[in-house]
Backbone as JSON, one array per atom type, in Angstrom:
{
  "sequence": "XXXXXXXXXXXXXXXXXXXXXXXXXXXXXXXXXXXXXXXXXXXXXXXXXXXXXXXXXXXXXXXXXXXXXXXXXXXXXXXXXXXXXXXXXXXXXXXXXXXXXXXXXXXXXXXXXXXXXXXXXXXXXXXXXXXXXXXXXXXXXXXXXXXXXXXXXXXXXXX",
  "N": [[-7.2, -19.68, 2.3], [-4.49, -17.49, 2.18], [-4.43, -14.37, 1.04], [-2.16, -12.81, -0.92], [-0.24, -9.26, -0.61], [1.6, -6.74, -1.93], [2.48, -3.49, -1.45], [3.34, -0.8, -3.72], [5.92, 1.77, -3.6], [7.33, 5.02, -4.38], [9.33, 5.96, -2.38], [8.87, 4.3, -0.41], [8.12, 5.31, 3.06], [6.28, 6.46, 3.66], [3.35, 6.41, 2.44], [2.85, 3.85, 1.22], [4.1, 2.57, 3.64], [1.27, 2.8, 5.47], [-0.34, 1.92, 3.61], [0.23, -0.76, 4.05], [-0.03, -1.57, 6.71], [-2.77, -1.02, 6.69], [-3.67, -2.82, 5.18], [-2.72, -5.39, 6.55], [-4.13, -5.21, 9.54], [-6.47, -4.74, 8.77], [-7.1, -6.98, 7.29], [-7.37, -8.82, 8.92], [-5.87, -11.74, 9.02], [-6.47, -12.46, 6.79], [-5.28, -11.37, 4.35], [-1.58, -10.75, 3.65], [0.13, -8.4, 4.02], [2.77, -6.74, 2.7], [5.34, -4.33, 1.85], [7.18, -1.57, -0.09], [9.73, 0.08, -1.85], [10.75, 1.74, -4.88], [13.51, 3.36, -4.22], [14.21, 3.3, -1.81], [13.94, 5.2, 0.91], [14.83, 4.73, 3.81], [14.16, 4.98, 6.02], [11.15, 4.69, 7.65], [8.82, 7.43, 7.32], [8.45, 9.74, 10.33], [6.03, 10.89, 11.03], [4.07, 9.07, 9.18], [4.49, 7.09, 11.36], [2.86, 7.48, 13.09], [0.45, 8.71, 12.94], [-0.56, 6.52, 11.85], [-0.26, 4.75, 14.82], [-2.05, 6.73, 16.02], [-4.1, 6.1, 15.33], [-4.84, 3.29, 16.42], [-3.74, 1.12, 14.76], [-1.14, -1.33, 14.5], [2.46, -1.09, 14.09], [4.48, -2.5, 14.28], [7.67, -3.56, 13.53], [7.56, -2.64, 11.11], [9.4, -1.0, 8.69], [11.18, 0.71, 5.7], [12.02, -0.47, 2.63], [14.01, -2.38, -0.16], [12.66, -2.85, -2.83], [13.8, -4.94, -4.37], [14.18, -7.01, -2.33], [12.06, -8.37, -2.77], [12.15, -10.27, -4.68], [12.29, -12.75, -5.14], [10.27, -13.68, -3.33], [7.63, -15.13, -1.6], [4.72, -15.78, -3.93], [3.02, -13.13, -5.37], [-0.58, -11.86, -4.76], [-1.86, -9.73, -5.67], [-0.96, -6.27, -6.3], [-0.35, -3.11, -5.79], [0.18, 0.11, -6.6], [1.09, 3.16, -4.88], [1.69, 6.06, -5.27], [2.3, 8.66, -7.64], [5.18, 8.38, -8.76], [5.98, 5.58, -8.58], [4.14, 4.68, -10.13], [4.81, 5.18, -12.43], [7.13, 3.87, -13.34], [8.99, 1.25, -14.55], [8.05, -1.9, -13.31], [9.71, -4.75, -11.73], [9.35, -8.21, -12.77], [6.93, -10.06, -11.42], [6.72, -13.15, -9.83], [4.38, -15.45, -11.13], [2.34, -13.13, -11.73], [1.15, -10.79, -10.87], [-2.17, -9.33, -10.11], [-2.09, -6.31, -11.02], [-2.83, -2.57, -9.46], [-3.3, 1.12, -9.83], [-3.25, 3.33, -7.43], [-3.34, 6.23, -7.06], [-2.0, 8.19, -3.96], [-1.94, 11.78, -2.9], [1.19, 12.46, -1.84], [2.8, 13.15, 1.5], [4.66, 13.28, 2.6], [6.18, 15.54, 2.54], [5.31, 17.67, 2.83], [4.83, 21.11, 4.39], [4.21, 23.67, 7.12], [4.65, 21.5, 9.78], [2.36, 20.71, 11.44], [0.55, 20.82, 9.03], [1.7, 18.56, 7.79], [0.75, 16.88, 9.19], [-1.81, 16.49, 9.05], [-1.75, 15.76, 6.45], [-1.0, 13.55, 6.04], [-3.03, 12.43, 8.1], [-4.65, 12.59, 5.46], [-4.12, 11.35, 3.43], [-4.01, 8.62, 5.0], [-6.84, 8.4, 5.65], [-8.02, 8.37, 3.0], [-6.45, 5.42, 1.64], [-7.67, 4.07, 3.76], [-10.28, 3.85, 3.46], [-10.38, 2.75, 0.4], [-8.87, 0.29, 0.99], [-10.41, -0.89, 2.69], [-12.88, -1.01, 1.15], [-11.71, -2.69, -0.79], [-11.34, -5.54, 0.32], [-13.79, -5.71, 1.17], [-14.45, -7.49, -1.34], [-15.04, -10.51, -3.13], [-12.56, -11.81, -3.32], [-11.08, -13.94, -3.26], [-12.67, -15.75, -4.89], [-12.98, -14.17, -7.5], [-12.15, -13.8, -10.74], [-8.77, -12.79, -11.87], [-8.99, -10.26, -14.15], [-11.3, -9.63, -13.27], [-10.63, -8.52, -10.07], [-8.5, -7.02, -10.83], [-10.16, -5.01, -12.46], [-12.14, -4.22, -10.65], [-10.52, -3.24, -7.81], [-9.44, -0.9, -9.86], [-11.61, 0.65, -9.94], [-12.28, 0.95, -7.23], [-10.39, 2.88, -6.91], [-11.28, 4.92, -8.65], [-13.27, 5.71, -7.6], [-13.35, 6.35, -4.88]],
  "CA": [[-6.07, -19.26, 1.5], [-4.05, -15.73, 2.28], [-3.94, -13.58, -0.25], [-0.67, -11.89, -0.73], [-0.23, -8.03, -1.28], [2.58, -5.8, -2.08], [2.13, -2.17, -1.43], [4.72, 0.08, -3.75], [6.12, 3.46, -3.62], [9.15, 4.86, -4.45], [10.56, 5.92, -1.18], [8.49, 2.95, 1.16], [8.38, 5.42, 3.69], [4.8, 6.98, 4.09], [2.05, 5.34, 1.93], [2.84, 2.35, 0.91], [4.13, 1.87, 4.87], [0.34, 2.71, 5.42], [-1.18, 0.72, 2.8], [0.71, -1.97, 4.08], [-0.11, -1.85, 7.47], [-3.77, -1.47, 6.85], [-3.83, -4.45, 4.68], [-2.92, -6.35, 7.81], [-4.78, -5.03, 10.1], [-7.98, -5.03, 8.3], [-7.28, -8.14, 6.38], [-7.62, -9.98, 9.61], [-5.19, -12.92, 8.48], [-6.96, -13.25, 5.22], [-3.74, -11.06, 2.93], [-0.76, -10.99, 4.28], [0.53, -7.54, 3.27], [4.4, -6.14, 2.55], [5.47, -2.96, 1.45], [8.77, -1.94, -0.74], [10.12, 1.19, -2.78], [11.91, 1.41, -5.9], [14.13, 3.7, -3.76], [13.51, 3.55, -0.67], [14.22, 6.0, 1.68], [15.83, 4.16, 4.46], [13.79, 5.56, 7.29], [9.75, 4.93, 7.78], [8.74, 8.44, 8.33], [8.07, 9.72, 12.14], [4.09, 11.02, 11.01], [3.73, 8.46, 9.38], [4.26, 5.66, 12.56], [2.34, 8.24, 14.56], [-0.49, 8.86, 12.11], [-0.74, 4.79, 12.38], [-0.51, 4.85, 16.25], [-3.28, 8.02, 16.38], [-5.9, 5.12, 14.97], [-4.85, 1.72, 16.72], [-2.9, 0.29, 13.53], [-0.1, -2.0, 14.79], [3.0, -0.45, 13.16], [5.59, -3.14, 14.78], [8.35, -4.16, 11.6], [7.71, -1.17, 9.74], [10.5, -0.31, 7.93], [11.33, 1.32, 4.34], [13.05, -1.55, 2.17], [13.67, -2.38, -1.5], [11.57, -3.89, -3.71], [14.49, -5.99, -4.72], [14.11, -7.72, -1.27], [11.0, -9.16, -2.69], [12.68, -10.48, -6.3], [12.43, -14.39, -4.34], [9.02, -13.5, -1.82], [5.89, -15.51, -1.97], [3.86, -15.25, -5.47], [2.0, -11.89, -4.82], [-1.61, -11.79, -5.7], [-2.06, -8.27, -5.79], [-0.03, -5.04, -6.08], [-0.69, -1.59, -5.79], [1.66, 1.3, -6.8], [0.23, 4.15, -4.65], [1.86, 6.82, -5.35], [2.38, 8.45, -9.29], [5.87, 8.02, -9.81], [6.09, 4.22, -8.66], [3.14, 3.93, -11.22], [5.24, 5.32, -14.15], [8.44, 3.25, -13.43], [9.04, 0.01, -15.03], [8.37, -2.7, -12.46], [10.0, -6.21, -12.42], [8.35, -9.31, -13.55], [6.82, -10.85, -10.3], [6.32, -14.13, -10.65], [2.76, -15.05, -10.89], [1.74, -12.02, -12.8], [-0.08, -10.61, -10.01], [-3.15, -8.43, -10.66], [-1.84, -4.47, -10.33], [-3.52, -1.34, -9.57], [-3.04, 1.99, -9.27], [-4.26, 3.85, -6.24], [-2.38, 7.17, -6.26], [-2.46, 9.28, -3.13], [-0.75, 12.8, -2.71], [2.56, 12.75, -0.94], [2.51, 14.16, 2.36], [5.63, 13.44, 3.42], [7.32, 16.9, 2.51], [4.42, 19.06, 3.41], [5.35, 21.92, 5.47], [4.96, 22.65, 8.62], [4.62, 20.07, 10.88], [1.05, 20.66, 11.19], [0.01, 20.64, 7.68], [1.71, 17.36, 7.51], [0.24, 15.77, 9.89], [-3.08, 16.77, 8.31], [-1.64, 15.62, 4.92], [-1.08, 12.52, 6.43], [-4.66, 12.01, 7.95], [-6.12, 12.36, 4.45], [-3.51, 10.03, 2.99], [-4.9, 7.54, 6.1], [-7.99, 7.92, 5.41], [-7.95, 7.42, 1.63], [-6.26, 4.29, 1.91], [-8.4, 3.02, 4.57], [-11.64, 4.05, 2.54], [-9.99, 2.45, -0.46], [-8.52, -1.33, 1.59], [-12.08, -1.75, 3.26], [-13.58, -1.6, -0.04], [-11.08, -4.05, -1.86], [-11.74, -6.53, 1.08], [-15.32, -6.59, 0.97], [-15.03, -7.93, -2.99], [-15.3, -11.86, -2.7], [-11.31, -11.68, -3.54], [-10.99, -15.8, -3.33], [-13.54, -16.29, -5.99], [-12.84, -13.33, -8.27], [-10.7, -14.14, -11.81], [-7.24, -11.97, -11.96], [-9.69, -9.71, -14.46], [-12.4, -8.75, -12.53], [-9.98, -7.86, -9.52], [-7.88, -5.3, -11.61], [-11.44, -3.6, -12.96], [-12.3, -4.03, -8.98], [-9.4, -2.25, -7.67], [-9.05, 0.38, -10.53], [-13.24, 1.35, -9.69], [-12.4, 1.82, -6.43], [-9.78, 4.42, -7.36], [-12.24, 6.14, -9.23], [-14.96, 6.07, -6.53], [-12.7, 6.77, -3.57]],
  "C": [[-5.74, -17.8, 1.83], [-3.9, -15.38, 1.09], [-2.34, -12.71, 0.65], [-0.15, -10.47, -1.67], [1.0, -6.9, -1.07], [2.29, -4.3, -2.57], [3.69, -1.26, -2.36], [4.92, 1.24, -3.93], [7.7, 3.62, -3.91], [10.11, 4.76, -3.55], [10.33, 4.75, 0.05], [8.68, 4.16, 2.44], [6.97, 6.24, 4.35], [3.56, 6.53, 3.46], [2.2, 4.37, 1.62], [3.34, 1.62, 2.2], [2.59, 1.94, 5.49], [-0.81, 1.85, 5.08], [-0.99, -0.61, 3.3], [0.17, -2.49, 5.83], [-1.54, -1.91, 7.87], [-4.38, -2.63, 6.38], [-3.91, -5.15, 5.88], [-3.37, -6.46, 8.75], [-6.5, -4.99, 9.63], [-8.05, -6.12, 7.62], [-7.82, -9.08, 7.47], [-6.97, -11.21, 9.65], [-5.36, -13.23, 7.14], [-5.91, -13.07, 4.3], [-2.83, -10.71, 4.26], [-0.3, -9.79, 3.3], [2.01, -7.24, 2.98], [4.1, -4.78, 1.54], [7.14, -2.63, 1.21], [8.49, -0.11, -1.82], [11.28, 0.73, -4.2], [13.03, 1.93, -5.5], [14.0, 4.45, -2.96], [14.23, 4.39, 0.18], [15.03, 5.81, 2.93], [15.33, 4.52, 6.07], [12.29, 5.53, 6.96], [9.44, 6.73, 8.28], [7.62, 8.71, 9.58], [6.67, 9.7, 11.84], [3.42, 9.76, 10.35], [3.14, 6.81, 10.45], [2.86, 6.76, 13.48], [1.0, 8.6, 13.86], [-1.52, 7.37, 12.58], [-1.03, 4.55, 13.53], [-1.71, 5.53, 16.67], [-4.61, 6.88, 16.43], [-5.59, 3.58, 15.25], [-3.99, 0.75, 16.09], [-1.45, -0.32, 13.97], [0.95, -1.56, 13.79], [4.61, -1.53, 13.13], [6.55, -4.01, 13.53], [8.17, -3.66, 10.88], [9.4, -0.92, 9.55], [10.72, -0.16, 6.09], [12.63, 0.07, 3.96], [13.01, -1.25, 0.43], [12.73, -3.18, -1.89], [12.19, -5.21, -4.25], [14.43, -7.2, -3.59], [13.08, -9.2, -1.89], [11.33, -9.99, -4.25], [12.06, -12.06, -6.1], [11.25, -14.46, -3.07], [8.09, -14.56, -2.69], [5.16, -14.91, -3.24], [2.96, -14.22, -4.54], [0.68, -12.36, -5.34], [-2.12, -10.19, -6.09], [-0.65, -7.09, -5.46], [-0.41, -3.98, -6.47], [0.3, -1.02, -5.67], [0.47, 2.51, -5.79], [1.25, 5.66, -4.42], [2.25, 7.56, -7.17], [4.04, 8.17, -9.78], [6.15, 6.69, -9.52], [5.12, 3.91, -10.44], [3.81, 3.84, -12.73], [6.34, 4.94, -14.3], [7.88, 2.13, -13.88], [9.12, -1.21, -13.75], [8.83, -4.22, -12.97], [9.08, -7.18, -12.67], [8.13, -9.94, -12.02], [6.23, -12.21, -10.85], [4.6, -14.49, -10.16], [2.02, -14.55, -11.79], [0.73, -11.37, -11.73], [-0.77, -9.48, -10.85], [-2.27, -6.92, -9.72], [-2.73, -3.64, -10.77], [-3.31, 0.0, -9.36], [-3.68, 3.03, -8.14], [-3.22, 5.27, -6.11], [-3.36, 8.61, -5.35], [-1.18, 10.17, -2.62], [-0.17, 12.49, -1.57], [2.97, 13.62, -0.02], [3.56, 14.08, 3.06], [6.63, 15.16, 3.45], [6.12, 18.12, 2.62], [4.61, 19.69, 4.69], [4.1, 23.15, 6.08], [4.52, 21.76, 8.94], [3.19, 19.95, 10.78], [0.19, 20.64, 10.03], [0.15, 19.29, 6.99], [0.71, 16.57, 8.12], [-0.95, 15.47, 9.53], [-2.98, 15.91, 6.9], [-1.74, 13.99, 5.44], [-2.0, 11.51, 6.84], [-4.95, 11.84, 6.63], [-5.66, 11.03, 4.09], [-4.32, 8.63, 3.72], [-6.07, 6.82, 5.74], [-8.77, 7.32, 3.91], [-7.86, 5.78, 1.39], [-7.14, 3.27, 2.9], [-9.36, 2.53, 3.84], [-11.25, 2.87, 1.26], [-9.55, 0.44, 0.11], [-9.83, -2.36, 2.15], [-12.56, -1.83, 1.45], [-13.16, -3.19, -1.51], [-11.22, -5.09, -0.67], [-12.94, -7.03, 1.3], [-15.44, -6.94, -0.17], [-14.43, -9.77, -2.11], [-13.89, -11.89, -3.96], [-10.98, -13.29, -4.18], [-11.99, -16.53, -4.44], [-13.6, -15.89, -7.31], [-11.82, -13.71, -9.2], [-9.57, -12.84, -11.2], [-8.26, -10.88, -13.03], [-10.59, -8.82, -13.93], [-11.74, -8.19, -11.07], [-9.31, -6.45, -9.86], [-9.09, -4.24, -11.66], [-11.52, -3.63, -11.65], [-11.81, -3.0, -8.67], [-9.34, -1.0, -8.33], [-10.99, 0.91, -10.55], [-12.69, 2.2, -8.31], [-11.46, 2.75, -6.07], [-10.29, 5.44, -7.28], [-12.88, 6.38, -8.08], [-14.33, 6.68, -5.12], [-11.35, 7.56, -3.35]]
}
């Protein structure tokens, strides 16, 4: 069975294109990830594809979309807001009810200069990585909708 995970942010254009692309690359086939803003930006940004590229991460179909795209997608089983103001918007009703979590990681898209981003960007990276390996080694396919959420919102805390 794939699990199915929706990464959100407001603008879709640097962590939650991240989150989304390590989902699928570390999921292996198992989740099948996507990624969406409440208002999205309209452009993946450049450090982020190149952040992605630096460490192997297939980035191919990246792009910054709405969330409305996904109103009619595949029942999610999971969703993560990762950034804080996705977390404190009102999201729609997916159907399902998937299990959500919050995972927020600082916003490195407007860190200046160039080089400070790109740095900001590593941590972002590596957060999220630290944070996707650990929700993939939980025995996901066996786990209630309960013990996922506490799952997920531990390894917040811990990572």
């Amino acid at each position: 069975m794939t699990l199915h995970i929706l990464v959100l942010c407001t603008g879709n254009s640097a962590r939650s294109i991240l989150g989304e692309m390590l989902f699928n690359q570390l999921g292996a086939g198992r989740v099948q990830a996507y990624s969406a803003g409440s208002k999205p930006a309209g452009q993946v940004n450049p450090v982020a594809l190149e952040t992605l590229e630096k460490h192997g991460v297939p980035s191919a179909g990246a792009r910054s979309k709405s969330w409305d795209e996904f109103a009619a997608a595949p029942r999610f089983d999971f969703i993560f807001t990762v950034c804080g103001n996705a977390a404190k918007e009102t999201c729609p009703v997916w159907p399902g009810h998937p299990a959500t979590a919050h995972w927020g990681i600082d916003d490195p898209a407007h860190v200046e200069p160039l080089g400070a981003r790109r740095a900001a960007f590593e941590t972002a990276y590596q957060e999220l990585k630290r944070r996707v390996e650990a929700f993939l080694a939980l025995p996901l396919e066996t786990m209630s909708r309960e013990e996922a959420i506490a799952a997920a919102r531990r390894i917040h805390e811990e990572n």
